[in-house]
C-alpha positions as CSV (number, residue, x, y, z in Angstrom):
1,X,-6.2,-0.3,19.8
2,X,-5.8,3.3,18.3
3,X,-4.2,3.6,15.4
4,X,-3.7,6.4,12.4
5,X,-4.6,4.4,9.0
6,X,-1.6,5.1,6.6
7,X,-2.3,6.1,2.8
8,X,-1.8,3.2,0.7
9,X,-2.2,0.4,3.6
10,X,-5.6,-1.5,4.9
11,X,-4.9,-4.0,7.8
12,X,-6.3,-7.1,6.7
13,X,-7.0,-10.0,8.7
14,X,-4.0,-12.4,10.0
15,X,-2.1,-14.4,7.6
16,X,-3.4,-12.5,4.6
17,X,-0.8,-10.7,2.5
18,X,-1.0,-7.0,0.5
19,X,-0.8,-6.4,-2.9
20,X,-0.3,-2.6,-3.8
21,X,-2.7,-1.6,-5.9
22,X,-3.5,1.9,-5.2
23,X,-6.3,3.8,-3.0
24,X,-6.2,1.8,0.3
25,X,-3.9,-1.2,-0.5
26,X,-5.1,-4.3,-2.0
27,X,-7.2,-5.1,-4.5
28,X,-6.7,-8.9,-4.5
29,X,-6.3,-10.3,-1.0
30,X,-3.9,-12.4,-1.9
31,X,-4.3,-15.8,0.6
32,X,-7.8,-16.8,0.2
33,X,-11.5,-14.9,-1.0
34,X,-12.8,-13.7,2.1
35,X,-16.0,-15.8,2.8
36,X,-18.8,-13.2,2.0
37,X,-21.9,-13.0,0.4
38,X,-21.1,-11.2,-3.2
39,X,-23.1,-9.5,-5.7
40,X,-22.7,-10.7,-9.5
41,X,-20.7,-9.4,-11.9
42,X,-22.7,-7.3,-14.9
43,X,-21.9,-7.3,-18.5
44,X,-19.6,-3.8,-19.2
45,X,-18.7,-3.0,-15.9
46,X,-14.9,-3.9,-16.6
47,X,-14.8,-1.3,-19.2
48,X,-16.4,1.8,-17.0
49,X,-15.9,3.8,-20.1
50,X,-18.1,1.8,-22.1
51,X,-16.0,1.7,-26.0
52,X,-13.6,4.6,-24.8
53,X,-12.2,2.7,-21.8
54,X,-8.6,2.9,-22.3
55,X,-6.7,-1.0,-21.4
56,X,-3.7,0.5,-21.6
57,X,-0.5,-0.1,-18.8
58,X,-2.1,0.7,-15.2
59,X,1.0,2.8,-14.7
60,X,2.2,6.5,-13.5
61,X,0.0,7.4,-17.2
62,X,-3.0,5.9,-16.4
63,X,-5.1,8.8,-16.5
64,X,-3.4,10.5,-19.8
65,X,-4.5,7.9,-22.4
66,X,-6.6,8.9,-25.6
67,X,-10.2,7.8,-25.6
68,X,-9.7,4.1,-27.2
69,X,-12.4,4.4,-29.9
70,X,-10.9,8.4,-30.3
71,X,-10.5,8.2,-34.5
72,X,-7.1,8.0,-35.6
73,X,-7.4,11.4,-37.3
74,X,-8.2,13.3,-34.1
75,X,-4.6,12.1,-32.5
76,X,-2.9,14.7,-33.5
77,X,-5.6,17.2,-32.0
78,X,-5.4,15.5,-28.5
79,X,-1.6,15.6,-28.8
80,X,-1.3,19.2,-29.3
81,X,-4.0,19.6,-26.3
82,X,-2.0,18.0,-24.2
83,X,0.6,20.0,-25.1
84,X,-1.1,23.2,-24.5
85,X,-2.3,21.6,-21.1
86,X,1.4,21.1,-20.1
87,X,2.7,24.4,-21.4
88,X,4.6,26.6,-19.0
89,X,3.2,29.8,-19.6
90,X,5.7,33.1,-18.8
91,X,5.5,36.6,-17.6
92,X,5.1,39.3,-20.3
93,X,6.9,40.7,-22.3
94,X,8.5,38.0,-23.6
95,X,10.2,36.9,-27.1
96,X,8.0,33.9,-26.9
97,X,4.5,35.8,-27.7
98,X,2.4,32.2,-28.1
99,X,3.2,31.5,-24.5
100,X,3.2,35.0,-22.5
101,X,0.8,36.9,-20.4
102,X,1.3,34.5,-17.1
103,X,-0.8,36.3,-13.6
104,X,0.3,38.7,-13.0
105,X,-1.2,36.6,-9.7
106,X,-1.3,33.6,-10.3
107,X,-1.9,29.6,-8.6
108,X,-0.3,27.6,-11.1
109,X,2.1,28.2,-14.5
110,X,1.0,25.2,-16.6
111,X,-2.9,23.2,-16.6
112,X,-0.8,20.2,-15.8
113,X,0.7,21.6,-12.5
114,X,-2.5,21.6,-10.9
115,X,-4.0,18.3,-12.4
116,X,-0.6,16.2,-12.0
117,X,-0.7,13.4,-14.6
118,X,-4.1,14.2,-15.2
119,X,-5.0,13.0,-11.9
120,X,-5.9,15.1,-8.4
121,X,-3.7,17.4,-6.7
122,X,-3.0,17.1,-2.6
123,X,-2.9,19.5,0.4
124,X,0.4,20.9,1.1
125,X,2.7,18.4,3.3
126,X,4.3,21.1,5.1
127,X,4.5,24.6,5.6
128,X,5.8,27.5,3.0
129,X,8.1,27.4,1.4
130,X,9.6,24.4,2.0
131,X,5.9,22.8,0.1
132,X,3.4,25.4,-1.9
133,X,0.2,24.2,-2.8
134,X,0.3,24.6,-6.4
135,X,-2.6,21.5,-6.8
136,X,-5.2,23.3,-3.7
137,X,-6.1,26.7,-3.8
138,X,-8.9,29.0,-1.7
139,X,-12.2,29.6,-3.2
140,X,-13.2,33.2,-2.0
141,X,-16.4,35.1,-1.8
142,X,-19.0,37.4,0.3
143,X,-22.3,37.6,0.9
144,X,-25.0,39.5,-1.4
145,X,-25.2,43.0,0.5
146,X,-26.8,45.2,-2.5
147,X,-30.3,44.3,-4.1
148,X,-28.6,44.3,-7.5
149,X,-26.5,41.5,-6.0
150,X,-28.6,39.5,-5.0
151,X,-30.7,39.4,-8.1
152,X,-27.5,38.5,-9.8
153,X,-27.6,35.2,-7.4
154,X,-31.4,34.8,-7.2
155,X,-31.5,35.3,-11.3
156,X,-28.3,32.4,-11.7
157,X,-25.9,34.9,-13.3
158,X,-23.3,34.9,-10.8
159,X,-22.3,31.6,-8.8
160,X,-20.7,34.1,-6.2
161,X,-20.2,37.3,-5.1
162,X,-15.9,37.5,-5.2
163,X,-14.4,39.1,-2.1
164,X,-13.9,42.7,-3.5
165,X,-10.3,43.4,-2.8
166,X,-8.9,39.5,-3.9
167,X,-11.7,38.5,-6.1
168,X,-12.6,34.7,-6.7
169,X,-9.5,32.9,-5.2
170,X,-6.4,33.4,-3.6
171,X,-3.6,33.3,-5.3
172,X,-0.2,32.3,-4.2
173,X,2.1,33.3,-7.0
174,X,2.8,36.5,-8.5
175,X,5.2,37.5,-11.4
176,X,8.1,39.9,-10.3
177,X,7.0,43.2,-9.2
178,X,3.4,42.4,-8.5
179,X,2.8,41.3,-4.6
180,X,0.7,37.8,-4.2
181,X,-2.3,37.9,-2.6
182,X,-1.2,35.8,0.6
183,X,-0.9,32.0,1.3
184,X,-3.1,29.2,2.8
185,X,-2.4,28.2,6.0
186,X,-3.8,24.7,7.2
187,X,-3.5,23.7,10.7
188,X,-4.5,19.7,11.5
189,X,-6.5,18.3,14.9
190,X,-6.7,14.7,15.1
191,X,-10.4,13.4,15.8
192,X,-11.3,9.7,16.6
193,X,-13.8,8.0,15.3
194,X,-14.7,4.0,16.6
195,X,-15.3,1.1,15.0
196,X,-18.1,-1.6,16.1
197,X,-14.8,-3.9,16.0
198,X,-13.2,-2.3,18.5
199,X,-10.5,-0.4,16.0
200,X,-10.1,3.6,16.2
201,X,-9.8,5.5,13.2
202,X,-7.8,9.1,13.3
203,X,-9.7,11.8,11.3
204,X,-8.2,15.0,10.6
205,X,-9.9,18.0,11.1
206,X,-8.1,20.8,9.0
207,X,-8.5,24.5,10.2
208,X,-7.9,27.0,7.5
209,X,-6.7,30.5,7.1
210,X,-4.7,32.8,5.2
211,X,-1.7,34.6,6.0
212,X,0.9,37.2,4.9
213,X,-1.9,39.3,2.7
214,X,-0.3,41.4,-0.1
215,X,-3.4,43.7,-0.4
216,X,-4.7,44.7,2.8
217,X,-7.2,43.0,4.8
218,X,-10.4,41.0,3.4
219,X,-13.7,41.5,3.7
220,X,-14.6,40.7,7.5
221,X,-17.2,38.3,6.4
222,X,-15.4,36.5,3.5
223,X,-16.1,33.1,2.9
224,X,-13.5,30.4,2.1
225,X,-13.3,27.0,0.5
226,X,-10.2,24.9,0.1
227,X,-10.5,22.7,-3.4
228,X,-8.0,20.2,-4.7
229,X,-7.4,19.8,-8.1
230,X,-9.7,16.5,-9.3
231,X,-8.7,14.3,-12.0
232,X,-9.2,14.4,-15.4
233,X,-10.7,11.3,-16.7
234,X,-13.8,10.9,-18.2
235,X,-14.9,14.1,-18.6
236,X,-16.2,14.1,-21.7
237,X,-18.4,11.0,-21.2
238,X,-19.9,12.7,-18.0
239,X,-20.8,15.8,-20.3
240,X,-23.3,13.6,-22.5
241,X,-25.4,11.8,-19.9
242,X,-28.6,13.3,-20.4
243,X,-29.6,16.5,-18.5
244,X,-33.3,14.7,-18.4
245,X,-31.5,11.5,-16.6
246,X,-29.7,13.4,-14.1
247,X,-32.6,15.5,-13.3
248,X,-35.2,12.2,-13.1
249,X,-32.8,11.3,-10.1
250,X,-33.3,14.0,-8.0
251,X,-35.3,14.3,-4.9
252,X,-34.8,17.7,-3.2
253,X,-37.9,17.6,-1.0
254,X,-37.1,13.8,-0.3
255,X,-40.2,13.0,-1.2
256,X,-39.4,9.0,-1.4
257,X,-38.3,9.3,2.0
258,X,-35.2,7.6,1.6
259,X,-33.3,10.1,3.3
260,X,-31.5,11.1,0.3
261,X,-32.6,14.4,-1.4
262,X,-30.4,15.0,-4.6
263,X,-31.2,18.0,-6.4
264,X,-29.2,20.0,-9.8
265,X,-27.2,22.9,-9.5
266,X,-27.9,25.9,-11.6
267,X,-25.4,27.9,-13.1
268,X,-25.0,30.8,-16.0
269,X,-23.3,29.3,-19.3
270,X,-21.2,32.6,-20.6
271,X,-21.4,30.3,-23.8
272,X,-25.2,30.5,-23.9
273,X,-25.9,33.4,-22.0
274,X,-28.9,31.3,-19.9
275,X,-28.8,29.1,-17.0
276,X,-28.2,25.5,-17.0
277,X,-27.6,22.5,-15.7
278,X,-24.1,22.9,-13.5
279,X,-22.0,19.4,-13.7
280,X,-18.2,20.1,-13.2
281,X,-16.8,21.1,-10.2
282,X,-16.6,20.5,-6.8
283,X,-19.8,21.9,-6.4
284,X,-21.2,21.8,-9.9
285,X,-20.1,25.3,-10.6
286,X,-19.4,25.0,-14.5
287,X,-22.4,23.9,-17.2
288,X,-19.4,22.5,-19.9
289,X,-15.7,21.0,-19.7
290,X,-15.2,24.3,-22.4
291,X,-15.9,26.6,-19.4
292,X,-14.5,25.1,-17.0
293,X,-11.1,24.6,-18.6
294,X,-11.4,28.9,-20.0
295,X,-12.2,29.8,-16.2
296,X,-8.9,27.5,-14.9
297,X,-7.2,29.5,-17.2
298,X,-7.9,32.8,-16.4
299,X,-8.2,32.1,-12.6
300,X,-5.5,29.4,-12.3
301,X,-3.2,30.7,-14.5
302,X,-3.9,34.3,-15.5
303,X,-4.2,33.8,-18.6
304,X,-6.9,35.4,-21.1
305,X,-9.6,33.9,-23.2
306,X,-12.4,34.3,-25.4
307,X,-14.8,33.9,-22.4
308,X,-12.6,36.0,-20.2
309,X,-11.2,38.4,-21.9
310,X,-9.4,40.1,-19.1
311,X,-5.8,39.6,-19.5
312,X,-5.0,40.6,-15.6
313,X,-6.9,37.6,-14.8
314,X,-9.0,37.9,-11.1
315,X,-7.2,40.8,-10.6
316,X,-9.4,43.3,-8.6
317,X,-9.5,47.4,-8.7
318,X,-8.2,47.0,-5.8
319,X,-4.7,45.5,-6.6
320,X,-3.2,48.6,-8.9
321,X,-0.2,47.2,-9.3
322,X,-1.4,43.6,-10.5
323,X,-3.5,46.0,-13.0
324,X,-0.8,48.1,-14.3
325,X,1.4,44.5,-15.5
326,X,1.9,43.9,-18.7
327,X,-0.5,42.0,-20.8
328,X,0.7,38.8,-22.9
329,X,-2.2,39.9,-25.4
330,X,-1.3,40.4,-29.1
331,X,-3.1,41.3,-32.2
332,X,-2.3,37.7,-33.5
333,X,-4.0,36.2,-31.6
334,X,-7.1,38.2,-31.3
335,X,-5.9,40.3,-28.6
336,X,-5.7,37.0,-26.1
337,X,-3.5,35.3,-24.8
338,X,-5.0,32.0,-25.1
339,X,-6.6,32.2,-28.2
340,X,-10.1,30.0,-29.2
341,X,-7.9,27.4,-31.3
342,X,-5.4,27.0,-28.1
343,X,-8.5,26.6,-25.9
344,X,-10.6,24.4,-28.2
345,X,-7.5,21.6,-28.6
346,X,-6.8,22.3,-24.7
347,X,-11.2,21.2,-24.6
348,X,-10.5,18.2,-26.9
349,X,-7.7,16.8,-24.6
350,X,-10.0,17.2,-21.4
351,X,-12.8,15.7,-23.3
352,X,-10.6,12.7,-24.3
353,X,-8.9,11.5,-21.3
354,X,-9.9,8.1,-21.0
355,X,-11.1,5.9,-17.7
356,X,-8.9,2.6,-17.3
357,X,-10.4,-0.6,-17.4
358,X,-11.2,-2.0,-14.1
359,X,-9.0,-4.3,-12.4
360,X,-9.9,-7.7,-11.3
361,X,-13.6,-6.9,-11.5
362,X,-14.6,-10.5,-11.4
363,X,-12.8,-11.1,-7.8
364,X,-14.8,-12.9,-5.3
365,X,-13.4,-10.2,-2.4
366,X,-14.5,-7.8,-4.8
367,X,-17.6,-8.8,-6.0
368,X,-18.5,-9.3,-1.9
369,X,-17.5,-5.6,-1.5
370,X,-19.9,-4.4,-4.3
371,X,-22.7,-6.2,-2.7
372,X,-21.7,-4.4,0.5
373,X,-21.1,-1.2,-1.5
374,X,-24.6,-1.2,-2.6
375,X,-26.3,-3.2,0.9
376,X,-24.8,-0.1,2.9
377,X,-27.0,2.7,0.4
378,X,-23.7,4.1,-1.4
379,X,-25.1,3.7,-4.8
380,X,-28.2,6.0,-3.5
381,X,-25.6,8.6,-4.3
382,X,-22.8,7.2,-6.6
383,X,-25.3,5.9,-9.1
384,X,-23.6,3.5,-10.6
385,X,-24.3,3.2,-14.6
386,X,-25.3,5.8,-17.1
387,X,-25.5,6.2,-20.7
388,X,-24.2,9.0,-22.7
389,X,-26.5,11.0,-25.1
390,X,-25.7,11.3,-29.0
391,X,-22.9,13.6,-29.7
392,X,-22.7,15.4,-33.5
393,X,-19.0,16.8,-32.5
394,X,-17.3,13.7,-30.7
395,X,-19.5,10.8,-31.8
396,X,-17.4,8.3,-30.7
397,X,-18.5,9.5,-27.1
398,X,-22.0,9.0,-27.6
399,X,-24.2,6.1,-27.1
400,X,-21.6,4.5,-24.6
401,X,-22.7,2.4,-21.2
402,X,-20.6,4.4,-18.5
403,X,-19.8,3.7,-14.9
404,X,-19.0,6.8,-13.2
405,X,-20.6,6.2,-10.0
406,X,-22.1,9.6,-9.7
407,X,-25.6,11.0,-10.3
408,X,-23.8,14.5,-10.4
409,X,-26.2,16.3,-7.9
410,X,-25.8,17.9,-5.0
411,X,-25.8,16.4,-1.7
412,X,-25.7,17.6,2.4
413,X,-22.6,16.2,2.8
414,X,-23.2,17.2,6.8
415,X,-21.6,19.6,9.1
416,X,-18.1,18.3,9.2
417,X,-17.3,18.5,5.6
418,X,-19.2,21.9,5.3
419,X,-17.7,24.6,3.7
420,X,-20.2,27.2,4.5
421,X,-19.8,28.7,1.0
422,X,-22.7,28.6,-1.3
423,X,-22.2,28.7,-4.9
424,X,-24.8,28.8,-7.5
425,X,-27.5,26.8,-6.3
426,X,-25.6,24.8,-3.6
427,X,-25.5,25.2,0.0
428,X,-22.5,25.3,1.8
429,X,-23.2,21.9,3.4
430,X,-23.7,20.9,-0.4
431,X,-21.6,19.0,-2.6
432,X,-21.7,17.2,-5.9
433,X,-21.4,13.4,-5.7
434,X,-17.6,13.0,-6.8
435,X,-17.4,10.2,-9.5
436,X,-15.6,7.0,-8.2
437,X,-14.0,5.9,-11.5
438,X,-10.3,5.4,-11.5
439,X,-10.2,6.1,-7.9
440,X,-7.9,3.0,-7.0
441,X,-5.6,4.5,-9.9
442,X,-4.9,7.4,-7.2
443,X,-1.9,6.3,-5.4
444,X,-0.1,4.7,-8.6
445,X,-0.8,8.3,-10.6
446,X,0.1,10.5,-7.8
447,X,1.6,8.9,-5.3
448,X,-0.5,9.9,-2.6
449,X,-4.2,8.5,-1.5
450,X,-5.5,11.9,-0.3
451,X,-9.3,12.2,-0.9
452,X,-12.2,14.7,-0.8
453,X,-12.2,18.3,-1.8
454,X,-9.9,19.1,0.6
455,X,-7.6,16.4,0.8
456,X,-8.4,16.1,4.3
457,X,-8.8,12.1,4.0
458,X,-5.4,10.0,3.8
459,X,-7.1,6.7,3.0
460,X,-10.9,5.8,1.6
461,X,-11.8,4.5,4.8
462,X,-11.1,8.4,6.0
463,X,-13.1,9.4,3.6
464,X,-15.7,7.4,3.7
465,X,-16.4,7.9,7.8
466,X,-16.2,11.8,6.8
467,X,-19.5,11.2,5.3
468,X,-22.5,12.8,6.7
469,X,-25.7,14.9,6.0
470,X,-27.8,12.5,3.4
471,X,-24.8,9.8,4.0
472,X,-25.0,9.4,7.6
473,X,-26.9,6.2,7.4
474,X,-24.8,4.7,4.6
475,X,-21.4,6.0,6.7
476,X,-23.2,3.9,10.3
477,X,-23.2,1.1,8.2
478,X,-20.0,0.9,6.9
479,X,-18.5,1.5,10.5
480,X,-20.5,-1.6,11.8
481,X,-19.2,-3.3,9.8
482,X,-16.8,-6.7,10.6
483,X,-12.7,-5.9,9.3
484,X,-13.0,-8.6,6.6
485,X,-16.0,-6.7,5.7
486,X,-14.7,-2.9,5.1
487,X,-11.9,-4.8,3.6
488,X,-13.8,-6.2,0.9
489,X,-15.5,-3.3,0.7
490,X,-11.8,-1.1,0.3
491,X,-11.0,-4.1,-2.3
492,X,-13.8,-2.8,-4.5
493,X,-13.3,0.9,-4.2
494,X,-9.7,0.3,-5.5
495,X,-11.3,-2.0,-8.4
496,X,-12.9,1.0,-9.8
């Protein structure tokens, strides 16, 4: 039989009935506990925040909860940051000063547009204009062709060369009188992929370009790489696990021969002025949630900060009218127009956006998909269990048993999810291991159960026979595997 697997279904066998719960379908399989082998169930893995696991409603706000142990005096800061983060910001001039100096080119007006509910964005479902892609965007950059160049890669301080004429990314949106760069342009092939049972799985294979350019043409040998927004939770937990833990785990050379050859990514810290550890991002492109959310304004959004002080955001020489704009910049506000105290509580919130408890972690289908999770080599990558370092500014983070599932390194993710864009110290067959947590929370927050950095995958199963490189092995075992199997295995995915 050949079939396309829908988001937010998994067939299960006959006579066994769904419950929605998000990701793939069922969590509980409702009839009777599929007769498996299971793994046992440890002490803290319910609470995959460790003491900031939030046990609020597993509803459409999952993912914008406060961290639970967050003291009551710091409410008021994550309140205003999430404020900031869903602020609409406008063109300048404008009579509202705090909230002007959007683009002038621009992917998204507000933090909150991209990250929808705090949780990740999705490809476009059909073409412009009828559906923009205000949660994906186009990562853009050349090759090194000067010396000084490529000492700027070889030395860490640049992650990328940006194309010259439209800089780091494309952007989509421009305020009036300034042309936008272009649009993405996805075009989908449908690839089949066989099960040992018998059952066909459809993959799509998404072809990308960019089309209606506002600037001229781009550099003939620019470099693209579509990126979804990811969700929000858990950041701040994820920033204290100790750069010495993470490192302990990798194995570039292989030299365990495992097959599985993790290694760090090494970026410049604007903050620091050095290179460090990389550990947000796609690719692990930012050292710090503080960079990370100063570079998503000023790329994202236009918008100028301490760290990027350029109010005509990634603007290039090259677009004179996007230069000439007016600037949203004003001497109260130190000549930004996202000042340090907007971007600090903006931080806070990202820091503090709490990981729902798991759901039905003591399941028997469950419990037999986590053995299968870990029999099939996953957790070679998706390191289950970390534990965060000592923190002087948000103590309340520190000291906690997490379970991200990810030992945030970089992996060869294979050909066919290759981007062919190196950034930093990744390959463009490289990616960071995405962290699992809250990942059966997806279709619940945002009403869709599209997965990877593209968005390419319409289910976990999709995503998971996507897997190459390093995760070959682990993927062959998964597709051998009987359907009461992958569904046990599906139940567990959506129990994170």
């Amino acid at each position: 039989m050949r079939h396309i697997l829908n988001p937010g279904r998994v067939h299960t066998l006959i006579g066994l009935c769904l419950a929605a719960c998000g990701g793939m379908g069922a969590a509980v399989l409702a009839a009777a506990p599929v007769d498996l082998p299971h793994a046992a169930f440890e002490a803290g893995e319910d609470r995959p925040g460790g003491a900031a696991t939030s046990d609020k409603a597993f509803d459409r706000n999952a993912f914008s909860h406060a961290s639970a142990n967050m003291p009551f005096e710091k409410e008021l800061d994550f309140k205003i940051g999430n404020g900031f983060f869903k602020r609409i910001w406008v063109s300048a001039p404008s009579s509202t000063q705090a909230a002007d100096g959007l683009g002038p080119v621009f992917n998204a007006k507000a933090c909150q547009r991209c990250h929808l509910k705090d949780g990740r964005g999705h490809p476009p479902a059909g073409n412009y204009p009828e559906d923009t892609a205000v949660s994906m965007f186009l990562r853009l950059s050349v090759p090194p062709a000067t010396a000084a160049e490529r000492r700027l890669i070889e030395e860490g301080r640049r992650n990328v060369i940006p194309e010259p004429t439209y800089g780091g990314q494309l952007q989509d949106f421009s305020v009036q009188g300034v042309p936008a760069e272009g649009r993405m342009h996805i075009e989908y092939t449908e690839r089949t992929v066989a099960l040992a049972d018998g059952t066909e799985v459809s993959l799509r294979v998404p072809h990308y370009s960019v089309t209606d350019l506002g600037y001229g043409p781009m550099h003939p040998d620019t470099m693209i790489s579509p990126r979804i927004a990811p969700q929000m939770i858990g950041l701040g937990l994820l920033e204290l696990v100790p750069e010495a833990d993470i490192l302990a785990a990798a194995d570039p050379d292989d030299a365990d021969g495992d097959g599985i050859s993790g290694r760090p990514n090494r970026v410049w810290s604007h903050v620091e002025g050095r290179v460090k550890l990389g550990r947000f991002g796609w690719k692990a492109g930012a050292p710090s949630i503080d960079e990370q959310t100063q570079s998503a304004f000023n790329g994202d959004i236009g918008i100028s900060t301490p760290l990027f002080p350029d109010a005509y955001g990634d603007c290039t020489d090259g677009q004179a009218e996007c230069r000439a704009a007016p600037s949203g910049a004003s001497p109260q506000y130190n000549d930004l127009e996202a000042h340090g105290e907007v971007v600090d509580l903006v931080t806070f919130y990202s820091r503090n956006l709490a990981v729902p408890a798991r759901r039905d972690p003591r399941d028997p289908t469950v419990l037999a998909g986590k053995k299968l999770f870990n029999d099939a080599g996953c957790a070679a990558c998706h390191t289950p269990r970390h534990v965060t370092a000592a923190s002087e500014t948000q103590p309340w983070l520190g000291g906690q048993t997490i379970w991200p599932y990810s030992d945030m390194l970089l992996h060869d993710m294979g050909e066919g999810l290759a981007d062919n864009r190196p950034e930093g110290r990744a390959n463009g067959r490289e990616w960071r291991t995405a962290p699992l947590w809250g990942i059966g929370m997806t279709e619940r927050v945002n009403d869709h159960t599209n997965f990877l950095h593209d968005g390419r995958a319409r289910n976990l199963l999709e995503a998971i026979l996507w897997h190459g490189g390093e995760a070959e092995a682990a993927r062959e075992r998964v597709r051998m595997m009987t359907r009461a199997e992958r569904e046990a295995l599906i139940a567990f995915l959506n129990s994170l």
